[in-house]
Biopython code that builds the backbone (N, CA, C, O; Angstrom):
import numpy as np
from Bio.PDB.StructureBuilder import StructureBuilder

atoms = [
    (1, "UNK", "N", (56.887, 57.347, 22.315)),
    (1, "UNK", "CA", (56.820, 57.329, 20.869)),
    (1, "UNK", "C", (55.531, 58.037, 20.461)),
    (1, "UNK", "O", (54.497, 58.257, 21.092)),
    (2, "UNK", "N", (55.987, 58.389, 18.948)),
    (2, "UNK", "CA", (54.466, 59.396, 18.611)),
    (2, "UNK", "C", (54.437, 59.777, 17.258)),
    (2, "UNK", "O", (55.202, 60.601, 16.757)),
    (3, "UNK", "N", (53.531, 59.159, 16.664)),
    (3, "UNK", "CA", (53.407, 59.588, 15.211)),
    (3, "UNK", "C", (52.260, 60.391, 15.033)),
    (3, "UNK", "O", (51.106, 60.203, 15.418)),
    (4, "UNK", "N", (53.070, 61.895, 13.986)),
    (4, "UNK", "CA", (52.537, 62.960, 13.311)),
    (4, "UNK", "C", (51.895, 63.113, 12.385)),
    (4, "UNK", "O", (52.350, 64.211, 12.064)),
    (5, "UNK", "N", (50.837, 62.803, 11.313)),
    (5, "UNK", "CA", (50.456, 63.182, 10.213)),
    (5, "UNK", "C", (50.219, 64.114, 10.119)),
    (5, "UNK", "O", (49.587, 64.546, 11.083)),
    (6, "UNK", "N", (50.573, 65.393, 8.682)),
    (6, "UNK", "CA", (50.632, 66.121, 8.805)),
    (6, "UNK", "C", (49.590, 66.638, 7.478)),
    (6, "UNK", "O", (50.007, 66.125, 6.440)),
    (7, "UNK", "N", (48.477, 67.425, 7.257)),
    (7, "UNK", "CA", (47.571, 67.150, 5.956)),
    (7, "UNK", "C", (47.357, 68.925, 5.684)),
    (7, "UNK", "O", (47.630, 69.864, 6.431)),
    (8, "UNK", "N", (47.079, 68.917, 5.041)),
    (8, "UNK", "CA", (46.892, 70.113, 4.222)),
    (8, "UNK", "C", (45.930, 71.359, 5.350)),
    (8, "UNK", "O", (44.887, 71.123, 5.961)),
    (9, "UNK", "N", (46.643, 72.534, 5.322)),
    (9, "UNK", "CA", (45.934, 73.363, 6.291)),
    (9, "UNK", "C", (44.832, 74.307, 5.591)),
    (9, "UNK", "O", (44.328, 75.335, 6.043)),
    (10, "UNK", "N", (44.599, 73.653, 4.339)),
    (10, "UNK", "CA", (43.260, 74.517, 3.329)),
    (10, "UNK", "C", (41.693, 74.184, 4.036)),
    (10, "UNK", "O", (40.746, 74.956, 4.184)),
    (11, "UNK", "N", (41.832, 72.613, 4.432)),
    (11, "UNK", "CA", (40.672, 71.925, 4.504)),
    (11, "UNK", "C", (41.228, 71.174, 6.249)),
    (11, "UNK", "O", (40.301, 71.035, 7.046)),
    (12, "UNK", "N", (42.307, 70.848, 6.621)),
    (12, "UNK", "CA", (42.264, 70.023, 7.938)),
    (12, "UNK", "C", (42.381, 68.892, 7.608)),
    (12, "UNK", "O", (42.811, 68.332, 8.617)),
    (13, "UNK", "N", (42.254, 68.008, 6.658)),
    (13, "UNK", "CA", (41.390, 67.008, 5.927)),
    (13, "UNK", "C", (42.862, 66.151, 5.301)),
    (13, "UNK", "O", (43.724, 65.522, 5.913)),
    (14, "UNK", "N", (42.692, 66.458, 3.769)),
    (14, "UNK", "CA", (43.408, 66.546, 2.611)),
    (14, "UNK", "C", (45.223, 65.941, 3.020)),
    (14, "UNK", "O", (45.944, 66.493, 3.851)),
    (15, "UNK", "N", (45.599, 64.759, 2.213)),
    (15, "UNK", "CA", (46.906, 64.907, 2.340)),
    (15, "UNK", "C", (47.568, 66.211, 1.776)),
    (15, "UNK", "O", (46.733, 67.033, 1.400)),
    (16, "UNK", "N", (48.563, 66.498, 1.665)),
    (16, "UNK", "CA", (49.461, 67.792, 1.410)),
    (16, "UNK", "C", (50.001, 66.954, 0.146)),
    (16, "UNK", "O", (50.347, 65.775, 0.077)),
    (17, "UNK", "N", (49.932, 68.463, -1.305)),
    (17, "UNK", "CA", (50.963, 67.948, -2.327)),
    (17, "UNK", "C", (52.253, 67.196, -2.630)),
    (17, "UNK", "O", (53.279, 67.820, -2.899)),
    (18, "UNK", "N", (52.222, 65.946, -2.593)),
    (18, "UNK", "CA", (53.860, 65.252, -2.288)),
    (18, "UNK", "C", (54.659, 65.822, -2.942)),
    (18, "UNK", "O", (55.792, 65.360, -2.812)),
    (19, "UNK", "N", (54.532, 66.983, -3.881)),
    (19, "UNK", "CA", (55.657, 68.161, -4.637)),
    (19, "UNK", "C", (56.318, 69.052, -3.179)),
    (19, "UNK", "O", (57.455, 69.516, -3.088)),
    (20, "UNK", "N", (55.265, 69.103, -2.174)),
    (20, "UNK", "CA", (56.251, 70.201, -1.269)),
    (20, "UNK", "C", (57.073, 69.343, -0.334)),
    (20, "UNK", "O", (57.730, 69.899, 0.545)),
    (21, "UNK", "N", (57.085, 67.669, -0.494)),
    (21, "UNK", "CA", (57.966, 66.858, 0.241)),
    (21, "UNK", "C", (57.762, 67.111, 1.940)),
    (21, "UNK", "O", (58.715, 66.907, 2.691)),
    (22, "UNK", "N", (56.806, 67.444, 2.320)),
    (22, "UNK", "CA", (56.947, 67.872, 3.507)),
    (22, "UNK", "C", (57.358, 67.188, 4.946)),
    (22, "UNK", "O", (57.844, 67.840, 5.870)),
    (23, "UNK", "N", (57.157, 66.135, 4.984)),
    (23, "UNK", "CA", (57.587, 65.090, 5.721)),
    (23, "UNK", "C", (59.416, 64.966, 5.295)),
    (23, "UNK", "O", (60.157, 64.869, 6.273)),
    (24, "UNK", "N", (59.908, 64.969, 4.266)),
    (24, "UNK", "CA", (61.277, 64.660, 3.934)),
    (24, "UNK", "C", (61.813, 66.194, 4.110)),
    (24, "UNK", "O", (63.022, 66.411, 4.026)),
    (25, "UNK", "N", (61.182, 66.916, 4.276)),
    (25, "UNK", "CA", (61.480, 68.527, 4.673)),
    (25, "UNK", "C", (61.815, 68.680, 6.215)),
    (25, "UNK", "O", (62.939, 68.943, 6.643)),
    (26, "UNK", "N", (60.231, 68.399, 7.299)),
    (26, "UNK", "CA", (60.939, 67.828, 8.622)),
    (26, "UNK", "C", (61.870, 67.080, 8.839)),
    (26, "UNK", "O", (62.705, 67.591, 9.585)),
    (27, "UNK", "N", (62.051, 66.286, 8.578)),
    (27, "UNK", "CA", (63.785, 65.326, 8.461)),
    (27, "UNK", "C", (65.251, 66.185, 8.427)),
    (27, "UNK", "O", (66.311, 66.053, 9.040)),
    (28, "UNK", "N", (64.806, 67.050, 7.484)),
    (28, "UNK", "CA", (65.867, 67.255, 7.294)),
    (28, "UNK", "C", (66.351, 68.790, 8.380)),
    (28, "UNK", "O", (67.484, 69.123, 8.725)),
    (29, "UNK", "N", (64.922, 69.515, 8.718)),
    (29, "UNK", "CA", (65.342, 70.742, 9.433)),
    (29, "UNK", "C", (65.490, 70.127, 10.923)),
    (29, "UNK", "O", (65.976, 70.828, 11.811)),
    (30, "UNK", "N", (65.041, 68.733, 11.194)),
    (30, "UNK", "CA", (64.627, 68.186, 12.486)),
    (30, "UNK", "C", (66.134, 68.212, 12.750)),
    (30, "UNK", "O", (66.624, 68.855, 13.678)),
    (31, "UNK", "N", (67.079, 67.237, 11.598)),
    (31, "UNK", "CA", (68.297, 67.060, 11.706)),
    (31, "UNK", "C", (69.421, 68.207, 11.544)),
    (31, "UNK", "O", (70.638, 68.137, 11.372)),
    (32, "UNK", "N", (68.620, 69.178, 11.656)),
    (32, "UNK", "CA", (69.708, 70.626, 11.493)),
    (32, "UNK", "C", (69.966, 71.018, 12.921)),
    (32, "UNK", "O", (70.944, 71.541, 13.455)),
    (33, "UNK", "N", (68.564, 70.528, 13.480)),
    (33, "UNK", "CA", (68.826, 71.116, 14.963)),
    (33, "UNK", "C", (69.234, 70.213, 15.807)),
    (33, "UNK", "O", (69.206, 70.314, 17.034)),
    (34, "UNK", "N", (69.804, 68.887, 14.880)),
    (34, "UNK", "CA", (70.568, 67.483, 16.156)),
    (34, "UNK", "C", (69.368, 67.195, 16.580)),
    (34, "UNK", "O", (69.215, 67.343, 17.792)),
    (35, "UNK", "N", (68.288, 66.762, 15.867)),
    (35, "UNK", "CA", (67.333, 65.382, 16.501)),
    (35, "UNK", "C", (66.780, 64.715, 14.721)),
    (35, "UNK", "O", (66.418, 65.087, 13.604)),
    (36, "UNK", "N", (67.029, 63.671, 15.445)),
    (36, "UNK", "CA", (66.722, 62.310, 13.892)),
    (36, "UNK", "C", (65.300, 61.922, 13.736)),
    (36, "UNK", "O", (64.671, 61.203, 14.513)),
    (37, "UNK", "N", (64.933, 62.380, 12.832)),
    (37, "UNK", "CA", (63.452, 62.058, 12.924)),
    (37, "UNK", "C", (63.387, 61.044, 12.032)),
    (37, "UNK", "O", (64.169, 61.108, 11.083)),
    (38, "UNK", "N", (62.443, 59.867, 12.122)),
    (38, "UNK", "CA", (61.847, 59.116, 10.666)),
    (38, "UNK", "C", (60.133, 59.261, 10.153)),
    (38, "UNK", "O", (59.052, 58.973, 10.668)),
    (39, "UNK", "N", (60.666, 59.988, 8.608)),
    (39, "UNK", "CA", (59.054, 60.156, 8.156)),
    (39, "UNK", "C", (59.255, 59.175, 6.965)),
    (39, "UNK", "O", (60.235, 58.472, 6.722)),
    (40, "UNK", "N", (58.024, 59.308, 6.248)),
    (40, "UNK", "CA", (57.536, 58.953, 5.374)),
    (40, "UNK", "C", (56.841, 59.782, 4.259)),
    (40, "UNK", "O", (55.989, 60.623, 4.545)),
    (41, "UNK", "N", (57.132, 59.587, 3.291)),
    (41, "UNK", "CA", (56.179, 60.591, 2.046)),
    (41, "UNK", "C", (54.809, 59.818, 1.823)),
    (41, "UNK", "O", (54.574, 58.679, 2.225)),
    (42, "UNK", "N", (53.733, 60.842, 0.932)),
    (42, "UNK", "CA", (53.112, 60.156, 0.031)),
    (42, "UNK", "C", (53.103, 58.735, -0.700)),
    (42, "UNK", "O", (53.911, 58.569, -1.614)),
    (43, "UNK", "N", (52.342, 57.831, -0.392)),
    (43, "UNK", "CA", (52.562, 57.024, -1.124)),
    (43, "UNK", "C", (51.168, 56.787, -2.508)),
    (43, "UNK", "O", (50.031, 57.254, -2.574)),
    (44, "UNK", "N", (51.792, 56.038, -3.264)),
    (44, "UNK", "CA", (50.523, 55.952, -4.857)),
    (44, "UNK", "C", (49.480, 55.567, -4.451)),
    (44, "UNK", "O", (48.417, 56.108, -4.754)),
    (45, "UNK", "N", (49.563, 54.733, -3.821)),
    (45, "UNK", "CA", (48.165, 54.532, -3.762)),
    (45, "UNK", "C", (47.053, 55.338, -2.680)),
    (45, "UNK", "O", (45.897, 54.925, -2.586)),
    (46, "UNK", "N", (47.504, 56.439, -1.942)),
    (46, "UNK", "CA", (46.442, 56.950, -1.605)),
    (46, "UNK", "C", (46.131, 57.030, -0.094)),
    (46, "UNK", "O", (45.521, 57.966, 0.421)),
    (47, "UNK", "N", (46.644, 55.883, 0.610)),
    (47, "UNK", "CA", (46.378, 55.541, 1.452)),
    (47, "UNK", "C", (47.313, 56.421, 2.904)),
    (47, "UNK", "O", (47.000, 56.423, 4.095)),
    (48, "UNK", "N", (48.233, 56.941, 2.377)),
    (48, "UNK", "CA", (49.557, 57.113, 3.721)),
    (48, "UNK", "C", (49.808, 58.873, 2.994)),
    (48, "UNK", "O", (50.042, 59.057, 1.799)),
    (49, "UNK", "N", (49.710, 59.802, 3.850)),
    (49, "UNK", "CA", (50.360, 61.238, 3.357)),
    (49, "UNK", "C", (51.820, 61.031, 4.155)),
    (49, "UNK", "O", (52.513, 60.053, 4.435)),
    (50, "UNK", "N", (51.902, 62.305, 4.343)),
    (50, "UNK", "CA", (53.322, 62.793, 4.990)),
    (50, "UNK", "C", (52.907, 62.571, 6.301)),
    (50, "UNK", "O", (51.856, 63.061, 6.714)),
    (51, "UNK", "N", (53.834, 61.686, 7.193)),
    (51, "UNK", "CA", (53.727, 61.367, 8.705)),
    (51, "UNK", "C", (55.364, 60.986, 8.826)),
    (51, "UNK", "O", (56.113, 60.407, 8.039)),
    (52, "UNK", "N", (55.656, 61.753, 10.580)),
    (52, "UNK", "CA", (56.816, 61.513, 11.351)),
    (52, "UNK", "C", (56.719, 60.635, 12.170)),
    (52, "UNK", "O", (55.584, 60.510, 12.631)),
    (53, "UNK", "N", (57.667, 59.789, 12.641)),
    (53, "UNK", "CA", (57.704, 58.805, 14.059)),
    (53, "UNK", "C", (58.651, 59.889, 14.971)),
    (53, "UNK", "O", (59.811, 60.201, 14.703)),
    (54, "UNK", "N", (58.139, 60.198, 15.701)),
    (54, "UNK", "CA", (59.430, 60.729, 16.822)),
    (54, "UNK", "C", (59.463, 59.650, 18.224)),
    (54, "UNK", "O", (58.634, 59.500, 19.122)),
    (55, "UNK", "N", (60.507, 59.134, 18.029)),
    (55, "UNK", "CA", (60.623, 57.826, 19.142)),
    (55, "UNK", "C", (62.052, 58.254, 19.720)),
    (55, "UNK", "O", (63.129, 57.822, 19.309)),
    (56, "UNK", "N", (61.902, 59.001, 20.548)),
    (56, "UNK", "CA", (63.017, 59.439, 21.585)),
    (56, "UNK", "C", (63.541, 57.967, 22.426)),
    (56, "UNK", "O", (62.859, 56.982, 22.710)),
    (57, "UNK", "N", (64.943, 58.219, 22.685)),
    (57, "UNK", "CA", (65.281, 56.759, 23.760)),
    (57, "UNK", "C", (64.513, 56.635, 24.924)),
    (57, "UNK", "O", (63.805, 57.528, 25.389)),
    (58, "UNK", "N", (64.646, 55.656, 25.325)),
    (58, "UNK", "CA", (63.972, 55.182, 26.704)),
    (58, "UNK", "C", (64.874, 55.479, 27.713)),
    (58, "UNK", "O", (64.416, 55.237, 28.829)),
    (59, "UNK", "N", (65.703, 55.804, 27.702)),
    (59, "UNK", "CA", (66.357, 56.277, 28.549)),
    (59, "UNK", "C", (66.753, 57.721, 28.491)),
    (59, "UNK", "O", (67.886, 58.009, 28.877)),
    (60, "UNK", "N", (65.905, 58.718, 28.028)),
    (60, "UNK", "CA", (66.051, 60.096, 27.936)),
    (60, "UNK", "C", (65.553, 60.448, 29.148)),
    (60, "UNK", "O", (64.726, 59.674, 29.631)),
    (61, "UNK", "N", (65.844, 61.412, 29.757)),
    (61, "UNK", "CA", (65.740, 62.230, 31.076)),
    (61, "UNK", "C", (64.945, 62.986, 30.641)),
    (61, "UNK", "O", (64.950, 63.203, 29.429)),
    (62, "UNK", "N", (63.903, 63.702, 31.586)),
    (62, "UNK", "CA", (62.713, 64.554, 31.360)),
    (62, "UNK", "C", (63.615, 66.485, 30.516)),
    (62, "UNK", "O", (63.206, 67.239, 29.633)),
    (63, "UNK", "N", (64.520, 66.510, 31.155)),
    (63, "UNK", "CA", (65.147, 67.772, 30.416)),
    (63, "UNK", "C", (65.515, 67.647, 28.851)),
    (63, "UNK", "O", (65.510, 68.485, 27.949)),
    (64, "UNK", "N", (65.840, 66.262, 28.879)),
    (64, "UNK", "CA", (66.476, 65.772, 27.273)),
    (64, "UNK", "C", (65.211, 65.617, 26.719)),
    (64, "UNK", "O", (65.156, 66.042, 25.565)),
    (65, "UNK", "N", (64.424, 65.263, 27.049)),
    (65, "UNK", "CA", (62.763, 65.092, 26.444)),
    (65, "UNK", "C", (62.392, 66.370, 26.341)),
    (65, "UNK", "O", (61.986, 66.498, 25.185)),
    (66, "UNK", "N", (62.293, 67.519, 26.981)),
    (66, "UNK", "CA", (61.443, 69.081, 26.811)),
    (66, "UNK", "C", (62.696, 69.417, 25.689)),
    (66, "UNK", "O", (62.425, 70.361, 24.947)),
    (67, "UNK", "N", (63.795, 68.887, 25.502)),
    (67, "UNK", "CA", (64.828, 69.803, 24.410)),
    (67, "UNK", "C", (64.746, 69.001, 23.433)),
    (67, "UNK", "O", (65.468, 69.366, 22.505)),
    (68, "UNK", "N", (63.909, 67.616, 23.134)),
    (68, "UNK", "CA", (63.803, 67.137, 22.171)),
    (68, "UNK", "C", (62.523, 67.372, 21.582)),
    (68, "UNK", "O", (62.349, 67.254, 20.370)),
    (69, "UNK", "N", (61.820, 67.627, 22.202)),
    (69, "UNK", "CA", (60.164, 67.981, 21.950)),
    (69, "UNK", "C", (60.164, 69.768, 21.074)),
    (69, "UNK", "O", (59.677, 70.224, 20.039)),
    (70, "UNK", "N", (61.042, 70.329, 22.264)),
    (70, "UNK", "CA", (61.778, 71.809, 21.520)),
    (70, "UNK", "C", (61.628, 71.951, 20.245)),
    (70, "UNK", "O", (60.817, 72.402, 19.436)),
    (71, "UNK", "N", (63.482, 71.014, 20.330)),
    (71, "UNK", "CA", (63.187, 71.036, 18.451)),
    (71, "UNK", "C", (62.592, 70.747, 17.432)),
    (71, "UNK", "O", (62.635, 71.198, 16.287)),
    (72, "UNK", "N", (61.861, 69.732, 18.046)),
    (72, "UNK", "CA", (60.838, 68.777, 16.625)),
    (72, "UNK", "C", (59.716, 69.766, 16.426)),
    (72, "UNK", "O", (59.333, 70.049, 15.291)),
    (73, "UNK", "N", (59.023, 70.453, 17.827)),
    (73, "UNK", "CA", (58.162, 71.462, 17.350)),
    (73, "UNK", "C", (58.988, 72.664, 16.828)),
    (73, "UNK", "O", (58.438, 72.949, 15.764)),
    (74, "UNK", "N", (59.883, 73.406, 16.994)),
    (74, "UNK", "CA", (60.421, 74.259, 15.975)),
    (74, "UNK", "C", (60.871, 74.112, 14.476)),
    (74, "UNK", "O", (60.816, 74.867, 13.505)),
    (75, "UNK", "N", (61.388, 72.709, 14.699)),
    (75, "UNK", "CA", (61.010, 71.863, 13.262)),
    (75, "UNK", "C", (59.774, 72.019, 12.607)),
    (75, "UNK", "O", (59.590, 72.381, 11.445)),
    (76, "UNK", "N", (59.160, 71.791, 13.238)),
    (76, "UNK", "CA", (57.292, 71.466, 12.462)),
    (76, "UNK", "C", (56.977, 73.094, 12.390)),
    (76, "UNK", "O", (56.105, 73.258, 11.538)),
    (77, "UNK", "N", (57.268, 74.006, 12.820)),
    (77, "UNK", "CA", (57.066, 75.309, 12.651)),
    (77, "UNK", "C", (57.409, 76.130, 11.699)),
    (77, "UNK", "O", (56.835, 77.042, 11.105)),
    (78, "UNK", "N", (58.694, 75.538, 11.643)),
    (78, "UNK", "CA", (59.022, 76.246, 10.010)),
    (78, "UNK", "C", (58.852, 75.835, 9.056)),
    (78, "UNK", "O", (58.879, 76.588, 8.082)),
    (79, "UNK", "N", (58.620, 74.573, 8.912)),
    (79, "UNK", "CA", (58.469, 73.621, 7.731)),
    (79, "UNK", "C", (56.906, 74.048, 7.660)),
    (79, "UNK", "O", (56.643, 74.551, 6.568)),
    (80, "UNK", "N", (55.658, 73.966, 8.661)),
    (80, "UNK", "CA", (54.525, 74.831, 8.373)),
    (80, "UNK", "C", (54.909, 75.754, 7.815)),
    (80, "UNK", "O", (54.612, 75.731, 6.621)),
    (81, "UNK", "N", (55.566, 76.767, 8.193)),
    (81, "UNK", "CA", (55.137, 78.492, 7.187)),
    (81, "UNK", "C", (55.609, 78.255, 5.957)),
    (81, "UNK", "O", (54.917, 78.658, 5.021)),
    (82, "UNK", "N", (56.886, 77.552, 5.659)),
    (82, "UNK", "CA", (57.077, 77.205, 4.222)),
    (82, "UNK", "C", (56.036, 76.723, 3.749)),
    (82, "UNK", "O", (55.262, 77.511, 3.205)),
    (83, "UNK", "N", (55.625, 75.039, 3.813)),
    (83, "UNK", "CA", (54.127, 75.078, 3.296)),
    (83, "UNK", "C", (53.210, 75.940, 2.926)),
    (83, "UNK", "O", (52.931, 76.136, 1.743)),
    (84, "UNK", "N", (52.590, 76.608, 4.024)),
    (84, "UNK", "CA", (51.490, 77.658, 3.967)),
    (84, "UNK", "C", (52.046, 78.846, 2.945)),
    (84, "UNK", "O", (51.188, 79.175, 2.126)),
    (85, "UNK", "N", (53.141, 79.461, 2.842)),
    (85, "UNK", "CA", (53.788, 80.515, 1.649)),
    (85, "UNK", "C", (53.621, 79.252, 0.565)),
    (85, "UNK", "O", (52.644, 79.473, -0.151)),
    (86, "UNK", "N", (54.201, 78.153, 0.275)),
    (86, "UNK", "CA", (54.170, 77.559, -0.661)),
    (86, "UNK", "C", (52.736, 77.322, -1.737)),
    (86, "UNK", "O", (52.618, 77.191, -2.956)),
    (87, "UNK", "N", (51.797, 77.348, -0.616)),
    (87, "UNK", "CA", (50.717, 76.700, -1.031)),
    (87, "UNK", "C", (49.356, 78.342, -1.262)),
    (87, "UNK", "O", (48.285, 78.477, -1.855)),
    (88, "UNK", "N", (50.213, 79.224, -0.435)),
    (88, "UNK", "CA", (49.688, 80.287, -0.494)),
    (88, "UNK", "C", (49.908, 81.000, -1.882)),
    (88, "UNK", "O", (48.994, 81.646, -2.396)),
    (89, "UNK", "N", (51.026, 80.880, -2.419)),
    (89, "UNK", "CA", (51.951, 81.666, -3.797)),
    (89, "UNK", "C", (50.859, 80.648, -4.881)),
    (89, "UNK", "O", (50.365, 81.216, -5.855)),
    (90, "UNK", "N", (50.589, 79.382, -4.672)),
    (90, "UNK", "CA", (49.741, 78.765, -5.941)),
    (90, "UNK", "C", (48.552, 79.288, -5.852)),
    (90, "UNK", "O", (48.051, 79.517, -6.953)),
    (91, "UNK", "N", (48.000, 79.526, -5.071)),
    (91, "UNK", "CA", (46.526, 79.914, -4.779)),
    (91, "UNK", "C", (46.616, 81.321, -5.471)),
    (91, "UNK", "O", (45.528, 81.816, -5.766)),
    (92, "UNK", "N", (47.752, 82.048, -5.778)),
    (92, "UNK", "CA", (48.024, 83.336, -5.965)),
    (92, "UNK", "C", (47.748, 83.211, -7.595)),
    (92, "UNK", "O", (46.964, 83.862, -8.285)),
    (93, "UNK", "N", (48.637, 82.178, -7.963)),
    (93, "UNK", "CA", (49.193, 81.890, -9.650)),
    (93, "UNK", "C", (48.043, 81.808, -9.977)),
    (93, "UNK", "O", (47.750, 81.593, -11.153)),
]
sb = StructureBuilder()
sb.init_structure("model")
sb.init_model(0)
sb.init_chain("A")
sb.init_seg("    ")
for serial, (resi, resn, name, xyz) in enumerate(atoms, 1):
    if name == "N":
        sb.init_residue(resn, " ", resi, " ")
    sb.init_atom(name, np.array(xyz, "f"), 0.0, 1.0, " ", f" {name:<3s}", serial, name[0])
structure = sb.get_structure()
């Protein structure tokens, strides 16, 4: 098991705008490529940004683990460059 937070790549720091949904964004490209991820958004008060749980079975085989690891990082890869264009185009405005 392994949880991701994922924060703004301006500063390293910073949660990420809960407008670019980014955590509910991995979810959903995670699940394009057949693996189920559970995140979480922003919450009000401040405390929690965008973070994934990726908790593969316990009974996954080391090949099913490198093809699940695969996708979640190709997941997190594109959902980065969207961000970064996203956040890049405001910096523009």
């Amino acid at each position: 098991m392994i949880g991701i937070e994922y924060v703004d790549p301006r500063d390293a720091v910073s949660f990420l705008p809960p407008d670019l949904r980014t955590a509910g964004r991995i979810d959903a490209v995670a699940f394009d490529r057949g693996l189920v991820t559970l995140s979480t958004m922003p919450t009000r008060d401040g405390f929690a940004g965008d973070q994934t749980l990726f908790a593969p079975p316990f009974t996954s085989t080391e090949d099913e683990l490198d093809e699940m690891v695969e996708r979640f990082a190709g997941a997190v890869r594109q959902v980065a460059n969207e961000v970064e264009a996203r956040l890049a185009a405001v910096a523009v405005s």
